[in-house]
N, C-alpha and C positions, 0 to 999 in steps of 0.2 A: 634294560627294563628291570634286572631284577636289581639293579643297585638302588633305583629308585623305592622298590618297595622296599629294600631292607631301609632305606635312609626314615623314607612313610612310617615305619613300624616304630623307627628309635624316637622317631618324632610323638608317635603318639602314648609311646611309655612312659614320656616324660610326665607327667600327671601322678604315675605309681611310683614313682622316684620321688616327685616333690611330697608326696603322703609318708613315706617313709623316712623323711628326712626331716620332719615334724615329727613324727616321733622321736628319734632320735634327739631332734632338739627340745622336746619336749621332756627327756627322761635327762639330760644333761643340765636342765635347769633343776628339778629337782634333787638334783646333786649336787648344785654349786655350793659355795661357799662365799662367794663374793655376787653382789647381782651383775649380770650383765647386761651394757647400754644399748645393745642391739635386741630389737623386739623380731620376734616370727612374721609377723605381718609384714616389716619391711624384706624381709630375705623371701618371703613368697611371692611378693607383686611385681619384688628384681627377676624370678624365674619365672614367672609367667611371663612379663616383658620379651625374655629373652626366646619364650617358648614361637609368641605368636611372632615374632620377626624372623623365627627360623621357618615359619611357618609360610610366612609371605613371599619371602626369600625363595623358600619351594616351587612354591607357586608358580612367581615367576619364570622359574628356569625350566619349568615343564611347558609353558607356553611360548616360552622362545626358540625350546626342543621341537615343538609340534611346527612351527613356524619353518626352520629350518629343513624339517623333513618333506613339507612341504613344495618350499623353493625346490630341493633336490627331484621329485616328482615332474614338477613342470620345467625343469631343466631338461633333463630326459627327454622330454613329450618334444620339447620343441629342437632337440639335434634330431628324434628320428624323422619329425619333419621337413627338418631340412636336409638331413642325408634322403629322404624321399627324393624331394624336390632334387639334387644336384645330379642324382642317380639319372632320371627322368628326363633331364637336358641333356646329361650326357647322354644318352641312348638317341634323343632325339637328334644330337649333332652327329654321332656317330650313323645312322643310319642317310644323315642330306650328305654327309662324305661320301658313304659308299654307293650311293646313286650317281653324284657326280662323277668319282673315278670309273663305275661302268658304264656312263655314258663318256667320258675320256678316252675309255679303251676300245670302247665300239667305234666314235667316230675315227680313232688312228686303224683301225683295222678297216673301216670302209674305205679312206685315203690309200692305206699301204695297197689294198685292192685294185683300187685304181690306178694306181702307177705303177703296179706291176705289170697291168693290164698294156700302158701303156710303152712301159719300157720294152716290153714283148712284142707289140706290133713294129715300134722305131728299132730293134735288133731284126725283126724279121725283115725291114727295107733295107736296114744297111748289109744284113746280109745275101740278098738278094743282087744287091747293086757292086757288091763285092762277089758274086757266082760263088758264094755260099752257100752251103744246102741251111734251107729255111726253118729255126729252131719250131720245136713243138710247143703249144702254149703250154704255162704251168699253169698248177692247180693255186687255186687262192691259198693266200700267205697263209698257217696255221697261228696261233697265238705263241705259241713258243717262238717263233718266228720273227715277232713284231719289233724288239729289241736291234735284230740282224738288219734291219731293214736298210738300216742307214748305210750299214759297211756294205753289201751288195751293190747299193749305187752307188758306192765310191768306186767298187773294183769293175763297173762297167768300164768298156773301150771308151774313151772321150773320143772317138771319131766317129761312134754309133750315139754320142748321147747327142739331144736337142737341147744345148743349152739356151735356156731365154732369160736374156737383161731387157730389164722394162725400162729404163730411160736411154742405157747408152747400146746397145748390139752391134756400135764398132768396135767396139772392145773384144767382142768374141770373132770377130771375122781379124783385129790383129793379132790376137793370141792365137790361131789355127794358121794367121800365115808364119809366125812365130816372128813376128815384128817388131823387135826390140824399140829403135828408134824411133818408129811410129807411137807404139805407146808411150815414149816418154814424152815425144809431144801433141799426142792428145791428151796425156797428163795435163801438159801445161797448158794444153789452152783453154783447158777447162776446170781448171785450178777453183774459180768460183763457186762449185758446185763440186768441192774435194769433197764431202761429207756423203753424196752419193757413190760418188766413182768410189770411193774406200770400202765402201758395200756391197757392189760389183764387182772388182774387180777379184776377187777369190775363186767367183762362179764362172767370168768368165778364163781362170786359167784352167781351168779344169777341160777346156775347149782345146785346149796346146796336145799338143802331140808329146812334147815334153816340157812340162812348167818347170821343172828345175833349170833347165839346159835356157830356158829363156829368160827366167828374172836373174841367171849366171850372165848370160850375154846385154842383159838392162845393166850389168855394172862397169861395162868399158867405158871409159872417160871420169871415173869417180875422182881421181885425183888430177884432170884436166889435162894428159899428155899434151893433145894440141894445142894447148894454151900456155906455154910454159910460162912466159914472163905473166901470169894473171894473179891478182890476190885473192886469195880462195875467199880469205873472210869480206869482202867487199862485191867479190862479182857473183849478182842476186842470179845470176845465171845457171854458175856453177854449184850457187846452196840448191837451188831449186833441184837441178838434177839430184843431188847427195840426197836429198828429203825424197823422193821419191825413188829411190833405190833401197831404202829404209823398208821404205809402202810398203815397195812389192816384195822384199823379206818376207815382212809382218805378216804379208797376204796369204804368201805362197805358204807359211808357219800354220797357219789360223785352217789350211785344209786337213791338218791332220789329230785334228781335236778329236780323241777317244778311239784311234785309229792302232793296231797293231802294229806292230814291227813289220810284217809281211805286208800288209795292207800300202805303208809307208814307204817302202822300197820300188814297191809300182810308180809311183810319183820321184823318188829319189834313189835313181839307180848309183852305183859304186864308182862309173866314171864321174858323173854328178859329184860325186863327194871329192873324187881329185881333184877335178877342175877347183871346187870350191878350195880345195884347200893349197895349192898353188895359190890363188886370188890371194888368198888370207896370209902366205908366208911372203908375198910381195908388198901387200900393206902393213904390216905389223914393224920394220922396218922406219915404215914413214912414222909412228906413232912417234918414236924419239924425239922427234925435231917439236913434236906440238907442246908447247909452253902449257902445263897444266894447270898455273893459274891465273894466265888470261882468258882459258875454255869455259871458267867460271861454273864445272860441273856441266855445259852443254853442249859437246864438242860430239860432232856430227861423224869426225872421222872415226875416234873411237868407239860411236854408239851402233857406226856400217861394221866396224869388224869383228865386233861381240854379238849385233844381230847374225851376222852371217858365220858365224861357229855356231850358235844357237839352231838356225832354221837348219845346217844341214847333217850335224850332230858331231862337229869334226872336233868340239872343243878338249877332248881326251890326248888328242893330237898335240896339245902345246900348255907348256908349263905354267900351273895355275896361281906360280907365285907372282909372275909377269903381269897376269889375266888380272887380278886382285888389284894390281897397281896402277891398271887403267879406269877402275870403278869411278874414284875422285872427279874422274874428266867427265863422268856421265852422271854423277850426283845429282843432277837435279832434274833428269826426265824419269817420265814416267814409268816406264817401263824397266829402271835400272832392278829395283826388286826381285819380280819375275827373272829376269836376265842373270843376277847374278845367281837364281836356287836352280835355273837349269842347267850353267853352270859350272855347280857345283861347287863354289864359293860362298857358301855359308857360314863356314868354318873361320872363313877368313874376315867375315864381316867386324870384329871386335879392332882389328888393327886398322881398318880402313875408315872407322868412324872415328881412331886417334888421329889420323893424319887429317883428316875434315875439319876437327876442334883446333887442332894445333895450325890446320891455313885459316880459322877465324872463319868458318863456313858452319856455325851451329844448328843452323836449322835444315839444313840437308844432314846431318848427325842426330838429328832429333826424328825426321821423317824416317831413318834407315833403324835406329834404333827400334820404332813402334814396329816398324815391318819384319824388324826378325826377333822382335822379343824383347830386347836385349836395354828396356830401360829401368830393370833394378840396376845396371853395369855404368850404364848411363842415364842417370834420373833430367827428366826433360826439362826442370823448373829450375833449377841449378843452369844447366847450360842456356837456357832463355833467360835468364838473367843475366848470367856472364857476357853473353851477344850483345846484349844492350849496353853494361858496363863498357865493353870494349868500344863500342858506337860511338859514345858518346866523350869518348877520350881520347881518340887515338882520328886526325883526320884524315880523309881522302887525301892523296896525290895534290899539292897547288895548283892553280888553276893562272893563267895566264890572262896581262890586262894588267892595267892601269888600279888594281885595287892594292892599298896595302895591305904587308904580311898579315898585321893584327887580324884586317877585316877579312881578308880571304880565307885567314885559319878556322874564323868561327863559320862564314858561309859552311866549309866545308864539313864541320863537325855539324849543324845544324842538318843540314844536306843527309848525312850518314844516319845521323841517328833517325830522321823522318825515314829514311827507306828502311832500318831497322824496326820500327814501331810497328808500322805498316804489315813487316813479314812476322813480328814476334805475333800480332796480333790474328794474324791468318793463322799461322802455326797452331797454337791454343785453340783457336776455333773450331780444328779441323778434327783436332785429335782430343778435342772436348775437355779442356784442361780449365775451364772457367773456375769450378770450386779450388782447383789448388792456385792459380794463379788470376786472380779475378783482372776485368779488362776495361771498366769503367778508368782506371788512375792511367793507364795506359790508351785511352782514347781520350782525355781529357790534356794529357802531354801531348798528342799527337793534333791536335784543336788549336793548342796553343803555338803549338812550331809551325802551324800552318797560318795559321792568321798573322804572327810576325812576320815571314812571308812576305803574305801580299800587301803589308802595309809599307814593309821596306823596298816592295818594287813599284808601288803606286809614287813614293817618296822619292827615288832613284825618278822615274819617270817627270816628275813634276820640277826637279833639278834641272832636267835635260834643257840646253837651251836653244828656242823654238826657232824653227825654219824665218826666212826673210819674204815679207808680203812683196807682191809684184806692184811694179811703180806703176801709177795713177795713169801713162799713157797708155799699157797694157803691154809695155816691153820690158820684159822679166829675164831672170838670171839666165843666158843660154849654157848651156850644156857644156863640158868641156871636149871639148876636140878628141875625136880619137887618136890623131900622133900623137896626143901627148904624152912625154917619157913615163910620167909619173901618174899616168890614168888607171888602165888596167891594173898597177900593182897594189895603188888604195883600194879598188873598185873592182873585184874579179867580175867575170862574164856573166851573164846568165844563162844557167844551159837549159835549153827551149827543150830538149830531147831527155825526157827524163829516161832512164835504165829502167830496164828491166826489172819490176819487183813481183819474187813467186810469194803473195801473200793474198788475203780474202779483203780487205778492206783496199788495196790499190794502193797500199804504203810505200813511197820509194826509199832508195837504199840508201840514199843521204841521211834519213830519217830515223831508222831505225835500222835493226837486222830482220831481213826477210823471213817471216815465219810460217807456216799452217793454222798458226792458232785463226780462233772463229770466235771469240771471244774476250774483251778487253780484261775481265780477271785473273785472279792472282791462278786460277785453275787446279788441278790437282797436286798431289804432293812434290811428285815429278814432270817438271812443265816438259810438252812432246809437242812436237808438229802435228801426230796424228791422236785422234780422242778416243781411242778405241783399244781396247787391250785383248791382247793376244796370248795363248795357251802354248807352250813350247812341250810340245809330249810326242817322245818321238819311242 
């Protein structure tokens, strides 16, 4: 402000300046000697010109000042309305929270009430029926209390607890006679409705008198003694049992979620852990023979014996450079993650994602990579690229039959790169990589190797040359004889008796390999029998 008025003041001097300087030019002319062509009129009308545009000029800039200070006023006005306003929501969200959570806390405190209530009467019968002297009721839980609630019912006797399964309650009458064999085959014959029993059956081990001692004794027969000459990868018999020795791992694992070391030994006592670990230096042996990459990442044998160091905590027991070099055989289930940070093969994960890239397995090195961090080391757009290079260049195995080299070469390169496309395109989806590597050009190749396809097998089909109509009296071509030398060997049997297959849709083993999955998708990052994931905290 005050610059303005001194500016105001020089402004308005200027009048006693322009007076003065008429004189001056007035006293300069009666001194000259020669006239001069500049008259005083013009040099006055040039400073007042200049006076009044300094003038205007002013003007202006005080009215775009006031303007300005303006705006900055109702700027102000309208943040503290709006910090009003955000203040005011928050207080309001903040108070419907804390209603909630004390009506959260009350209702776990009337529950915990009640099942104290009730665990006290069911300790008072079984101690009763046991010529126990009959506990005294407690007093209702306090809040401090409410946290404990859970470990208290874990460390009741399972012979005083009433455990209730709402669809299957043979499950708890085999786990209390500790019926190994029974439940693997009430497993299976009720394989169709896995997705319950896998929810059950945790609650009802807790009914055993010892769960460890019994999902140890569900593991005889994992490697088929009685069955020596049998193929393990074929007989849907023997996968079935292996998947379901998994289960009940997983099951018996998934009881001690947030459980102490003390707590934990109730359940897995130290002969427990022998036996376990005897089991474990009897199978580890067998690992050598299994060809790591025809297991293709999902080999059932290695995924039983790293479940089973896991579930009973014996894996300190055996050298983890061994451990590490079984990862590969399990790369593409589910639960290989989880399995290797309990472990303790995290350390090792950078060398085991080289031996993945280096068998041509990029996207189980891509899935292991997001899982422990580790894709600045391994950037994922780079080796999903290279996947597909290699797809498309390098084919399957020949295939047998009447096609030539040329055309068999390319089926099979077409072949590779459509199941490449397929998993590059899951991969990216999963782990949300669409901006770095967009998937429009990559479903639009996947369009077109599929429509070649079936125009080439519609083609192939229409080739084929067509069966012979039956002659006009209606005696048509008979059969050929069964002596004949050469019947059976063009014609194999038909086998009426289809195997065994432990799967949800009734897929038989000719068909596929026997699975748990419940779903035709490509599934999680790590494909598993069972869909459920389990907490290894021991």
């Amino acid at each position: 402000m005050e610059e303005n008025l001194s500016t105001s003041t020089l402004i308005d001097s200027t009048a006693s300046k322009i007076q003065q300087l008429q004189k001056a030019f007035a006293e300069l002319e009666s001194h000259r000697a020669v006239t001069l062509n500049v008259k005083w009129k013009q040099l006055e009308e040039h400073f007042h010109g200049l006076q009044k545009s300094l003038k205007r000029r002013f003007t202006e800039l005080e009215e775009q000042e006031k303007d300005f200070d303006n705006k900055i006023v109702e700027s102000k006005e309208m943040l503290e309305k709006r910090k009003t306003a955000v203040m005011t929501k928050e207080q309001a969200s903040l108070q419907r929270l804390q209603e909630k959570r004390d009506a959260a806390v009350s209702a776990i405190i009337t529950a915990m009430g009640r099942c104290d209530t009730s665990l006290s009467v069911e300790s008072g019968v079984c101690n009763s029926e046991n010529k126990m002297e009959a506990p005294v009721t407690d007093e209702k839980i306090p809040d401090t209390r409410v946290i404990e609630g859970n470990m208290n019912v874990m460390k009741r006797s399972a012979g005083c607890m009433n455990v209730e399964v709402k669809s299957y309650p043979e499950l708890v009458k085999l786990c209390q006679e500790m019926n190994s064999e029974g439940l693997h085959k009430f497993i299976s014959d009720n394989r169709k409705n896995l997705a319950a029993l896998r929810e059950e059956i945790p609650t009802a081990l807790k009914a055993a008198a010892d769960p460890a001692s019994l999902v140890l004794d569900s593991l005889k027969g994992f490697y088929g003694t009685d069955m020596p000459n049998v193929d393990a990868k074929k007989d849907s018999n023997l996968l079935g049992l292996r998947r379901t020795c998994i289960m009940l791992m997983e099951c018996l694992c998934s009881l001690f979620i947030n459980l102490d070391a003390n707590t934990i030994s109730a359940f897995i006592s130290e002969n427990a852990k022998e036996r376990a670990k005897l089991i474990a230096e009897d199978w580890q042996p067998k690992l050598d023979d299994l060809d790591a990459d025809a297991s293709n990442g999902n080999s059932l044998e290695a995924h039983a014996f790293l479940q089973l160091l896991a579930t009973f905590g014996i894996n300190s027991r055996f050298d983890q450079e061994s451990l590490s070099k079984l990862i590969p055989m399990v790369s593409r289930r589910r639960q290989t993650a989880e399995l290797c940070r309990f472990l303790g093969l995290s350390d090792k994960m950078p060398g085991v994602i080289d031996v993945l890239i280096k068998n041509g397995r990029h996207i189980d090195a891509v899935n292991l990579a997001f899982a422990f961090e580790l894709t600045n080391q391994f950037p994922p757009i780079s080796l999903l690229k290279s996947y597909l290079y290699e797809a498309r260049k390098a084919p399957s195995p020949a295939k047998s039959g009447n096609v030539s080299p040329g055309a068999s070469r390319q089926v099979d390169v077409n072949e590779k790169e459509l199941t490449a496309l397929k998993a590059v395109i899951k991969c990216i989806e999963d782990h949300k990589l669409e901006e770095q590597f967009p998937i429009e050009t990559l479903q639009k190749q996947l369009l077109e190797i599929e429509k070649a396809k079936a125009d080439k097998k519609r083609a192939t089909e229409v080739a084929k040359p067509q069966p012979k109509r039956p002659r006009a009296n209606g005696v048509g071509h008979a059969p050929r004889a069964a002596n004949d030398k050469n019947f059976h060997g063009r014609y194999p049997q038909y086998i009426y008796e289809r195997p065994y297959a432990y799967t949800e849709h009734h897929v038989p083993s000719f068909m596929s390999a026997p699975t748990y999955n419940f779903s035709p998708s490509h599934g999680s990052f790590f494909p598993s029998p069972y869909q459920y994931q389990t907490a290894y905290l021991h």
